[in-house]
C-alpha positions in Angstrom: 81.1 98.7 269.9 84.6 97.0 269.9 83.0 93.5 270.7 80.5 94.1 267.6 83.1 95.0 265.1 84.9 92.1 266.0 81.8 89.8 265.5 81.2 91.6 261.9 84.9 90.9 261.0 85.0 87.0 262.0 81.5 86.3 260.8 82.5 88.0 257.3 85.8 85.9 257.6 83.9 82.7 258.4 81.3 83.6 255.3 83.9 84.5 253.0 85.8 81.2 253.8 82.2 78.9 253.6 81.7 80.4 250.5 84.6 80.1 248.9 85.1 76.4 249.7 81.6 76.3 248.0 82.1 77.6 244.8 85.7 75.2 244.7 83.6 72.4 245.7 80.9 73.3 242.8 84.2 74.2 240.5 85.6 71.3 240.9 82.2 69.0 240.5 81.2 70.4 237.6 84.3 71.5 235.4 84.1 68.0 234.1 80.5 68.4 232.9 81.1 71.6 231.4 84.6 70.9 229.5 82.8 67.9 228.3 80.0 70.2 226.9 82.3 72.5 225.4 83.9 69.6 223.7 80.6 68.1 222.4 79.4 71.8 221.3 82.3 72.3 219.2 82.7 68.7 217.3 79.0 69.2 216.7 79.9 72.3 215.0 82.7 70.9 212.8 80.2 68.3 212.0 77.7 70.9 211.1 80.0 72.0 208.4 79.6 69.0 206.5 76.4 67.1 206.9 73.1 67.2 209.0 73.6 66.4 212.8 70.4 64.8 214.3 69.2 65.7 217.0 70.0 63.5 220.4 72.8 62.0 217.7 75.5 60.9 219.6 78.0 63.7 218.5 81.5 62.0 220.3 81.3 58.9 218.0 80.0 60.7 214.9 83.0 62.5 215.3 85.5 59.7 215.8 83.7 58.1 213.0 83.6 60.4 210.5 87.0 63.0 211.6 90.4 62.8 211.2 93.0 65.9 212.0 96.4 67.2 212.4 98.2 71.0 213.0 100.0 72.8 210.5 101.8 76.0 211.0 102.1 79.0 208.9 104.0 78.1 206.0 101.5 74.8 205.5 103.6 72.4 207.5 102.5 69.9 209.7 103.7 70.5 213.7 102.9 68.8 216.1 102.6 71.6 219.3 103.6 71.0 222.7 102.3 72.3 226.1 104.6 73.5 229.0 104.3 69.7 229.9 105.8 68.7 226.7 102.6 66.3 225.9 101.8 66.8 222.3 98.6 69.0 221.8 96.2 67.7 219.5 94.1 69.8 216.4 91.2 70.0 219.0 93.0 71.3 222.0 94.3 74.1 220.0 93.0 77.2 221.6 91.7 79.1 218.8 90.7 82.0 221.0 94.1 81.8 222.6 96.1 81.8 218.6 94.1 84.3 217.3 95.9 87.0 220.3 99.1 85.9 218.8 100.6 87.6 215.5 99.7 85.0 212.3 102.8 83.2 211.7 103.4 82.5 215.0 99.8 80.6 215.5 99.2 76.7 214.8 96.1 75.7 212.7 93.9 73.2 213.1 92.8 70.9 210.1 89.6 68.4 210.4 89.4 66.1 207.8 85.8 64.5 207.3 85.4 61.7 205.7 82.5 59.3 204.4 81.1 56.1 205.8 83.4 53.2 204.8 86.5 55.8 203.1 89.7 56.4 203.7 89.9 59.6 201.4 88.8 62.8 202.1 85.5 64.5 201.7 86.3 68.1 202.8 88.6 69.4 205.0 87.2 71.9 207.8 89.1 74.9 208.6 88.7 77.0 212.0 88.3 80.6 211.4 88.2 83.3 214.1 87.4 87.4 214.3 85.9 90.4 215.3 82.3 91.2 215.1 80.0 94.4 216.2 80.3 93.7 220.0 82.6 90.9 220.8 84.5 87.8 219.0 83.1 86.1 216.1 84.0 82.6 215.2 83.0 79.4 212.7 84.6 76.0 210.9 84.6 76.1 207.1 84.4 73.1 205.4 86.2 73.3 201.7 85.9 70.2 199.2 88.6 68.2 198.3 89.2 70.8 195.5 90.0 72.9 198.6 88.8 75.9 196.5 84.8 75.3 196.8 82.9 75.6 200.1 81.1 72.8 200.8 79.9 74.6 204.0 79.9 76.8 206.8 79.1 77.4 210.7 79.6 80.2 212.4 79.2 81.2 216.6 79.1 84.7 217.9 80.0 86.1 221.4 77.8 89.0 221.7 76.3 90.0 218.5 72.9 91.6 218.5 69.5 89.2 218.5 67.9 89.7 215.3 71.0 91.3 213.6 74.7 90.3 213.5 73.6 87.1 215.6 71.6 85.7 211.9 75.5 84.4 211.3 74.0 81.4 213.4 71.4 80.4 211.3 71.5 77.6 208.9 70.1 79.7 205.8 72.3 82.6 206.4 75.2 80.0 206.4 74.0 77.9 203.3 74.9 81.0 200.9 78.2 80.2 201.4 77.8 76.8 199.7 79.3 76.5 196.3 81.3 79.6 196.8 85.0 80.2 195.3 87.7 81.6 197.6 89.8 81.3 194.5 89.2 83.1 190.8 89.9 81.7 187.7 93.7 83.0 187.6 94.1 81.0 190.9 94.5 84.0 192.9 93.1 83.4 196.5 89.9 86.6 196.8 88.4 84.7 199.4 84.2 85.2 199.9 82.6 88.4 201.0 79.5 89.0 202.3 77.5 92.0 200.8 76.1 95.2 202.4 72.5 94.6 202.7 70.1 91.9 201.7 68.3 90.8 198.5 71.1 92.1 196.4 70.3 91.7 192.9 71.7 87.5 191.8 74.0 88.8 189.0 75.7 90.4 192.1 75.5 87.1 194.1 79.1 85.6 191.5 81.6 83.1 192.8 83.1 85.3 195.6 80.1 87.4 197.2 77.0 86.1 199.4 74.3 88.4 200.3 74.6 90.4 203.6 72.3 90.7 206.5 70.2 93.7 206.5 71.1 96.3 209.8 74.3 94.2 210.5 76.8 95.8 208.4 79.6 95.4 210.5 79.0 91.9 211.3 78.8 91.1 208.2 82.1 93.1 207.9 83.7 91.2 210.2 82.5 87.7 208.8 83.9 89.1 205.4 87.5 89.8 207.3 87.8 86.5 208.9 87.3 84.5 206.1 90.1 87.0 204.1 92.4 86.6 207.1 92.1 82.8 207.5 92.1 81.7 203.8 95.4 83.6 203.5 96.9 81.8 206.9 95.8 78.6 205.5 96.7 79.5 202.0 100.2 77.8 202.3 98.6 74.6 203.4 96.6 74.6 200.9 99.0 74.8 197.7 101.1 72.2 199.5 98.3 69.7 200.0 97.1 70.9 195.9 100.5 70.0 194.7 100.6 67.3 196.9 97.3 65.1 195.5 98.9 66.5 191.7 102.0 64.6 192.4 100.1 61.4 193.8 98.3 61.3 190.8 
């Protein structure tokens, strides 16, 4: 019996160690492949934002070709964050996720700037946006035109929102109703753009600053509703200083 539990202890060593070197080895092979995915995945959804991606397009130089960016902080200044190596982090390797656990005016923000074939002025600039849905984190890039007060369009991701449901916030019609949209009112006050309970709400109800909603996903749409409030306002510093910015360049 001694001799046995001593075989089950070594072979379970031996296993343990075999299969642990094989899940490093397959860690290590493929981490490249699937940051480089990631990468891809999410400059495709920036690009999303502002014009029609083809399929098989090659996403890496549409993006070089077509985006600028740069981090600003809280108060609407540009930063330029470090990491604990003191190399400069770019707008993309800003960790959303990661920002969003920190309290809002200690965060950095992202800005993509698109812009046209053969231009050096901006078309839209795309803003991050992160939150909570029904069952997990909810997440999207909003583009806004040059105006930065109209939407010129919107893509959103989901963690774990139900099939059917909450999860529509990935399809292209449910995002289109935020085209044209105003997240500021005619006194200039920032109201951001909510979406309403339920669908097929009556067009006179469909003004400036409200989208339909999504039939049985409320809280989703709830959620959608808060990010957008909660980003606009982090970004809403930026925003006045870039406004007053192009006013005094004119």
């Amino acid at each position: 019996m001694q001799q046995s539990n001593i075989y089950i202890i070594v072979f379970s060593a031996i296993t343990t160690i075999i299969i642990g070197g094989l899940l490093a080895l397959a860690s290590g092979l493929l981490g490249p492949t699937q940051k480089k995915a990631i990468e891809v995945d999410t400059k495709q959804q920036i690009l999303g934002a502002v014009m029609e991606v083809e399929e098989g397009a090659d996403i890496l130089e549409l993006y070089t070709k077509h985006i600028s960016s740069f981090v600003v902080n809280y108060d609407g200044e540009k930063v330029e964050p470090q990491d604990k190596n003191g190399n400069t982090v770019t707008a993309e390797r800003v960790n959303i996720e990661k920002e969003f656990d920190k309290d809002p005016e200690d965060r950095y923000y992202p800005v993509f700037v698109f812009q046209q074939d053969g231009s050096d002025e901006p078309d839209a600039y795309i803003l991050p946006v992160y939150g909570n849905g029904l069952w997990d984190n909810i997440w999207g890039f909003i583009a806004l035109q040059t105006d930065l007060e109209t939407i010129k369009g919107a893509r959103f991701a989901h963690a774990g929102e139900t099939p059917g449901l909450g999860a529509r916030i990935t399809e292209i019609e449910v995002q289109n109703r935020f085209k044209g949209k105003k997240i500021y009112n005619e006194l200039g006050d920032l109201v951001s753009v909510s979406m309403m309970k339920g669908e097929n709400n009556p067009q006179d109800r469909l003004d400036d600053h409200h989208v339909d909603g999504m039939s049985g996903a409320t809280i989703t749409a709830n959620g959608v509703t808060e990010m957008l409030e909660n980003y606009f306002s982090h970004y809403n510093a930026f925003i006045e200083k870039q406004k007053n910015q192009e006013i005094s360049s004119l």
